[in-house]
N, C-alpha and C positions, 0 to 999 in steps of 0.2 A: 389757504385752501384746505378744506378740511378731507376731503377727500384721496385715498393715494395717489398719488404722480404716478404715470405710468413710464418709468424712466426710457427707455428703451426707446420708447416713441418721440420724446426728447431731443433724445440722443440723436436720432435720425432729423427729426428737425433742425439742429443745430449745426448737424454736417451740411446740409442745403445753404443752410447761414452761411457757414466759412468756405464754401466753395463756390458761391453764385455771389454771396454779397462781400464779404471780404474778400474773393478773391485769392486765397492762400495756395498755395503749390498743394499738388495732390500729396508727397510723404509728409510735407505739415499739417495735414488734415487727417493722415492716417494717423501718424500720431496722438494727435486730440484724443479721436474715435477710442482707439486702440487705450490710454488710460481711462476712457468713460466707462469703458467695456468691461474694463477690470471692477468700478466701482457698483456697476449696475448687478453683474453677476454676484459682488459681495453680498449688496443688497437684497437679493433676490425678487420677493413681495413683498420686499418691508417698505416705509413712508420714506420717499424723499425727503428728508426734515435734516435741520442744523444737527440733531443728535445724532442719527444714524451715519452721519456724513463726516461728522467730527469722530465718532467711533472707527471708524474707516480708518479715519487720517493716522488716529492713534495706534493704528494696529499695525499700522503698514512696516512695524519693524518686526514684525512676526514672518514676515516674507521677506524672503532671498533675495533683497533686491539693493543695486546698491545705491547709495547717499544722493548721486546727482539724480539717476530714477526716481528713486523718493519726489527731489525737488520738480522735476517732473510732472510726476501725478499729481501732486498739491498744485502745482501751478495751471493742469491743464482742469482742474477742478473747480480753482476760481474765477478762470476765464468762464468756464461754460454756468456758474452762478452769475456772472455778471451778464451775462448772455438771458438768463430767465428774469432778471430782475426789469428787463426791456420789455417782456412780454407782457401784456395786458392780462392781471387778473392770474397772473403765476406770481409762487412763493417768493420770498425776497431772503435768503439763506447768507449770511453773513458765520464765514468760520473765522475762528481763530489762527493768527500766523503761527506757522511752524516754524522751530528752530530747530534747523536741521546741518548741523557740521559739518563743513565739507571733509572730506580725507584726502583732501589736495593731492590726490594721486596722479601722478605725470605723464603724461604720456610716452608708449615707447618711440623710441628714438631710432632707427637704426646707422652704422658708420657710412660715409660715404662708397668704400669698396661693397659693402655689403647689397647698394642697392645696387652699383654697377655690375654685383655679380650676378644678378636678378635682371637686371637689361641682356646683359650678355648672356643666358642664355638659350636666346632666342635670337634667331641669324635671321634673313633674309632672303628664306628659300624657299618661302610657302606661304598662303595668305594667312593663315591662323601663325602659323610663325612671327610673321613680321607683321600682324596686327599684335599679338601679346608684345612683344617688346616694344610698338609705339605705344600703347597703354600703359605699362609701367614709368616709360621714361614720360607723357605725358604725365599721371597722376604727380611724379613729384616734381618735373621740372615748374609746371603751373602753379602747385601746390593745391589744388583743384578738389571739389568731394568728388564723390563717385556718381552723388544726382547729376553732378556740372558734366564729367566726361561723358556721361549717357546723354545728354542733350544735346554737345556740341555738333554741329554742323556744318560741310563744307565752306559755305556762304560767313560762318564766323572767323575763317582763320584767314588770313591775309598774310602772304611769305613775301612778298615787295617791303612792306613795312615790319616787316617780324613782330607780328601781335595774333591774338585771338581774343576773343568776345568769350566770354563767358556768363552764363543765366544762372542769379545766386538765388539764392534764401528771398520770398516773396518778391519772387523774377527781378529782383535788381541785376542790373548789368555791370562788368568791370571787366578792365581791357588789360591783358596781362603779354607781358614778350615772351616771346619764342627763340629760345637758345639755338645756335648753331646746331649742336647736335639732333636736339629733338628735331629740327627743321629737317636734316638728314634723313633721322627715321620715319617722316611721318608722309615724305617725300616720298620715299622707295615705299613705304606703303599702300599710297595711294596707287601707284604703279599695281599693284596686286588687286586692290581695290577696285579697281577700273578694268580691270581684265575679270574680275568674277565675276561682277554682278551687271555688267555690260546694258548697265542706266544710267540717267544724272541723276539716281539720290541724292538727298545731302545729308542725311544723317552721315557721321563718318564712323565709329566703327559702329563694324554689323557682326551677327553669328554666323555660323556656317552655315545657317538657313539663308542668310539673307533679309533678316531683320532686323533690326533695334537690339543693340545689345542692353542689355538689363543690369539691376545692381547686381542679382546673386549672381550672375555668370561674371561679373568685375572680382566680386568677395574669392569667388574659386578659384580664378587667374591669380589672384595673389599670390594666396594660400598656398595653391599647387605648387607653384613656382620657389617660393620660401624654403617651400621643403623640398622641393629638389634639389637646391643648391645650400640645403643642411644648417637652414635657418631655423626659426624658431615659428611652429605649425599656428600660433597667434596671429600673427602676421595678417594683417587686412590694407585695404586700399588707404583708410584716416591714416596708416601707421608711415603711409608715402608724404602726406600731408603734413605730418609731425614734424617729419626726419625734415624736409625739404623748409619749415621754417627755423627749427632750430639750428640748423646748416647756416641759415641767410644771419640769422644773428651772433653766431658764432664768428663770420665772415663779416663783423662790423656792421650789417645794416641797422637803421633804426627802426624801434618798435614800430611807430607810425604809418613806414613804409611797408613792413610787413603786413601790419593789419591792413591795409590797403590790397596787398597781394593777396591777402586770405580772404578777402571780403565780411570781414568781420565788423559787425555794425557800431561797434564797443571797443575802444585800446584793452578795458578789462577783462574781455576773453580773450587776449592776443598776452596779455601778462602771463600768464601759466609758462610762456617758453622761456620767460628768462628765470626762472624757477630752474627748467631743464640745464640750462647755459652755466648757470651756476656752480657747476664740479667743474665744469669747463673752464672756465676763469679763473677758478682756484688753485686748477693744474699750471695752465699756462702760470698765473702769477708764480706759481711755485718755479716754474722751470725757467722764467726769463726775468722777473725783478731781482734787481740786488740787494736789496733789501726782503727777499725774501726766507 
């Protein structure tokens, strides 16, 4: 097409694509959006074309951004070229693969007492009380993201059988137990629950409004918490999610079973934790082989 692309407009058609016709969760369609957005504003008024697109790609280490982001933007890039290549009478833009390193950086970890110090402190005397301390001991008892704990709902957890439903990544479902404790906390929570908001909701946790709690109010629960009990002010909701599989494999479990618990659709993105595990092992062999 000789004419410029008007990308933006694109860009808008294509989110229609991935939210009516594929069907994707809405933060995997912000995403997409969200690096198109970057690329469009690069572009300004210039031609959607392989050069300007491949100039892009090449630049992107002139920006702040890290490795797996990089992999990111290239990838949501060539999805939405293969996406134009469907179109009738749109360009057909074939880039070149990036080779881009990863920095196999690991995720934090935190020690068992450390998240127990983070449960505890939050007691059971108030509904925002004992709703933050079920949210933390859920995010890592499940091992769960933060989209999963904003979705779940009463009608998903089942205390007879000690399980919960969980809504993953492209609404797959996966059925994960419920520890004694967490059962505890999420028990005497609801007890609060049902005294505030004196409805059958079933979202299960809400704000103080009486809403849907959200990610960034999940990110701040953390965070706040972290540091009040003289953690480290990084600290986010994945970092529960971390600690609670590198925990399971430290405790013997097999990879496989984790990636199950994580709902990860790959054993290969479930590998990075025995990366983590690995000082782990090296400690114990140090302190219990004899032959070490």
């Amino acid at each position: 097409m000789d004419k410029k692309l008007k990308t933006n407009e694109l860009i808008e058609t294509y989110l229609e694509y991935l939210t009516y016709q594929k069907g994707l969760s809405q933060n995997t369609v912000d995403a997409y959006i969200s690096d198109l957005k970057k690329l469009s504003n690069y572009l300004q008024d210039a031609e959607l074309s392989q050069q300007n697109i491949e100039k892009y790609l090449l630049n992107l280490s002139d920006f702040n951004y890290s490795i797996s982001t990089k992999k990111r933007i290239y990838s949501s890039i060539k999805n939405f070229l293969t996406y134009l290549e469907q179109i009738e009478n749109q360009l057909q833009i074939k880039v070149t693969d990036m080779q881009l390193k990863s920095n196999k950086s690991l995720p934090d970890v935190l020690s068992v007492d450390d998240i127990e110090k983070m449960i505890s402190f939050y007691n059971h005397d108030s509904f925002l009380n004992s709703r933050n301390r079920s949210i933390i001991d859920f995010l890592y008892s499940t091992g769960c993201r933060v989209s999963e704990l904003c979705d779940v709902g009463l009608s998903d957890i089942d205390f007879a059988d000690y399980f919960i439903k969980l809504k993953g990544k492209g609404s797959k479902q996966r059925i994960v137990p419920i520890g004694n404790e967490l059962k505890h906390n999420l028990l005497k929570y609801l007890e609060f629950r049902e005294n505030f908001i004196k409805s059958k909701g079933d979202t299960l946790f809400l704000t103080k409004s009486k809403n849907r709690l959200d990610r960034t109010a999940v990110f701040r629960i953390i965070k706040n918490t972290a540091i009040k009990v003289s953690l480290d002010d990084n600290i986010h909701p994945h970092t529960l999610r971390h600690s609670a599989a590198t925990h399971m494999l430290e405790g013997g479990c097999d990879l496989r079973t984790v990636q199950e618990f994580l709902g990860h659709s790959s054993v290969s993105t479930t590998q990075i934790y025995t990366k983590v595990t690995k000082e782990f092992l090296e400690e114990a062999f140090i302190e219990s082989h004899p032959r070490s």
